[in-house]
ChimeraX commands (.cxc) that place a marker at each C-alpha (Angstrom):
marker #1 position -5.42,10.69,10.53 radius 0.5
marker #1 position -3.63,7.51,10.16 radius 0.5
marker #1 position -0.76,7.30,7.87 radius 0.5
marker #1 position 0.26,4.12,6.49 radius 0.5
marker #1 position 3.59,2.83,5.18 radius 0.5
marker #1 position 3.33,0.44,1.20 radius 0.5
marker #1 position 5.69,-1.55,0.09 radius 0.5
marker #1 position 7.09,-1.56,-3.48 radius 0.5
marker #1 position 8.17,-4.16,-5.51 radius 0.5
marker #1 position 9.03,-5.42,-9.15 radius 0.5
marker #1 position 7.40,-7.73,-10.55 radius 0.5
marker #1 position 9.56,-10.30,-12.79 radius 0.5
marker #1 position 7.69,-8.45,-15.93 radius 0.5
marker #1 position 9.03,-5.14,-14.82 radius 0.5
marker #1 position 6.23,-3.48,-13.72 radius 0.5
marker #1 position 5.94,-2.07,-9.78 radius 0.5
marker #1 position 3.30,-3.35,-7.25 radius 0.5
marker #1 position 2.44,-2.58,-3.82 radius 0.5
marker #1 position 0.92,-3.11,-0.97 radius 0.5
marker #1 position 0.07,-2.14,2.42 radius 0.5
marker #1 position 0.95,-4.82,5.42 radius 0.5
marker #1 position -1.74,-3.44,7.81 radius 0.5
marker #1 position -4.40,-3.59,5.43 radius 0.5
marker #1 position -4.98,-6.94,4.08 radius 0.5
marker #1 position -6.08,-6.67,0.23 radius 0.5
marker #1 position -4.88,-3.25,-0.60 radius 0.5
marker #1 position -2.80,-3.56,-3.24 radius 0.5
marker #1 position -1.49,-2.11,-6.68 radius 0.5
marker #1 position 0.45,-2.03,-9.41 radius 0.5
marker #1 position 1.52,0.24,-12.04 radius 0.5
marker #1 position 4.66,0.72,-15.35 radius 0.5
marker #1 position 5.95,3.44,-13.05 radius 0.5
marker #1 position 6.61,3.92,-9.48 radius 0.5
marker #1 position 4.11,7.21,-9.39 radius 0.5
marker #1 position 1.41,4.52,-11.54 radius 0.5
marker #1 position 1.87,2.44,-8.66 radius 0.5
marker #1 position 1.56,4.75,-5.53 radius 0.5
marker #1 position -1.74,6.19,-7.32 radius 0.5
marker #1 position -3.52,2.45,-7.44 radius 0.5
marker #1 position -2.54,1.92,-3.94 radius 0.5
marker #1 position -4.00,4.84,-2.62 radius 0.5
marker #1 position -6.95,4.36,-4.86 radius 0.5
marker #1 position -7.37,0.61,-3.33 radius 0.5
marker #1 position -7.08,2.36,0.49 radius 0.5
marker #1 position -9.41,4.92,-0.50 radius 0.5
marker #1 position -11.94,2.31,-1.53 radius 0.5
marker #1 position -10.94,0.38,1.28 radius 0.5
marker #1 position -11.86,3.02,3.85 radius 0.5
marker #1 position -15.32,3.84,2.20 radius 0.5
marker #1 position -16.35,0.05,2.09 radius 0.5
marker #1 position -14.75,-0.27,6.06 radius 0.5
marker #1 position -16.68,2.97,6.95 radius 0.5
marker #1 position -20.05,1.79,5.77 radius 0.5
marker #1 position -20.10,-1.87,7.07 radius 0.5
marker #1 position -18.51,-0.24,10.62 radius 0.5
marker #1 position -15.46,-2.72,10.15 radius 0.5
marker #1 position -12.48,-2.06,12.38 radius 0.5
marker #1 position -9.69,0.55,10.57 radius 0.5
marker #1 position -6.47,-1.06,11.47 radius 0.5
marker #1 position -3.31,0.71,12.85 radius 0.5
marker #1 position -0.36,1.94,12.28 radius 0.5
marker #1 position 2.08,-0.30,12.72 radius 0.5
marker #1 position 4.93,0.41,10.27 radius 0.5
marker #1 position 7.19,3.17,11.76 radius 0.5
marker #1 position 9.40,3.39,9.02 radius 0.5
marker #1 position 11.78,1.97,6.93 radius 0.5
marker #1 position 15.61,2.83,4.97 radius 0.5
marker #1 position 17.53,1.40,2.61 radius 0.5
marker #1 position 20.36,-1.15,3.34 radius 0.5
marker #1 position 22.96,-1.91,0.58 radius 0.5
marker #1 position 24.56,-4.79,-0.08 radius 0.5
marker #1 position 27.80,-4.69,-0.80 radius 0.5
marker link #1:1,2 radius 0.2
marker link #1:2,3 radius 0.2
marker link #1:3,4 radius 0.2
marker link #1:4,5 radius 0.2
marker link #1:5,6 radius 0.2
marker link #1:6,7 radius 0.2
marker link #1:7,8 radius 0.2
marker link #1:8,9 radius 0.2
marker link #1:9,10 radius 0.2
marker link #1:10,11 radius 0.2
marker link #1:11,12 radius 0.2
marker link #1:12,13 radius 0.2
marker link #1:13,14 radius 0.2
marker link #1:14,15 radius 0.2
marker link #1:15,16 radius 0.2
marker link #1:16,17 radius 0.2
marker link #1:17,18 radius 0.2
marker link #1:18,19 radius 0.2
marker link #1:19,20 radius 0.2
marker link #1:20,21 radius 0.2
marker link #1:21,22 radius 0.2
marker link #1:22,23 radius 0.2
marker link #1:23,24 radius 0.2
marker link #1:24,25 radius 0.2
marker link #1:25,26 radius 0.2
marker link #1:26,27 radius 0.2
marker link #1:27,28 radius 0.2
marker link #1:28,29 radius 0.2
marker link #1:29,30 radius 0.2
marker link #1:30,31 radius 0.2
marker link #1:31,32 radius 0.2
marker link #1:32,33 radius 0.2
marker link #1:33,34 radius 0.2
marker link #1:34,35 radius 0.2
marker link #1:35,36 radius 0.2
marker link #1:36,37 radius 0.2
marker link #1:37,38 radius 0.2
marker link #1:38,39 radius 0.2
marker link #1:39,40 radius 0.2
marker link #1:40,41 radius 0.2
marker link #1:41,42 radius 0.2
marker link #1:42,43 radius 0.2
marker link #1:43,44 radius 0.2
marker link #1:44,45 radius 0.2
marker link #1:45,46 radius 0.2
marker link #1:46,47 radius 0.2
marker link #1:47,48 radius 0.2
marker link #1:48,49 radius 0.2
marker link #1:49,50 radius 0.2
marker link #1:50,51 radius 0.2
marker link #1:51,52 radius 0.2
marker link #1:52,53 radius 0.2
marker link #1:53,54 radius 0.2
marker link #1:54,55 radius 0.2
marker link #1:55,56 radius 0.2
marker link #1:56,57 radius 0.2
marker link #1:57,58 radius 0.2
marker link #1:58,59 radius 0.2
marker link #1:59,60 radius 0.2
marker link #1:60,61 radius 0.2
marker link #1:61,62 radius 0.2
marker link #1:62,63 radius 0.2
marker link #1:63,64 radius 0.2
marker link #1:64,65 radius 0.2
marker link #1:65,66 radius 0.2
marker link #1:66,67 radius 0.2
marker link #1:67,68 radius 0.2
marker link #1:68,69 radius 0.2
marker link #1:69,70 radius 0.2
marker link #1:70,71 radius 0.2
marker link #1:71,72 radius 0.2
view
């Protein structure tokens, strides 16, 4: 199983979306963090079914992580 690493942002109208680097078009957006997280996986979901059925190459890992830096 492959485990991929989104990315979270705010949006200047306050809500949240993400995305996933490795998978181009997977994205999503929510009010809340959790709202967020649940469209992303939705969009991989849908993303792997569709990639699945026309045989179309499921990319890799390649984030390894991340952490928070602060700036002070």
């Amino acid at each position: 199983m492959t485990t991929y690493q989104a990315i979270f942002e705010r949006a200047n109208d306050g809500t949240i979306w993400g995305y996933i680097p490795e998978v181009p078009g997977v994205t999503g957006s929510g009010d809340t963090l959790d709202e967020a997280k649940a469209s992303v996986t939705d969009g991989l979901r849908l993303w792997l079914e569709e990639a699945r059925k026309d045989g179309t190459e499921i990319p890799p890992q390649a984030t390894i992580g991340s952490f928070e830096i602060s700036a002070a």
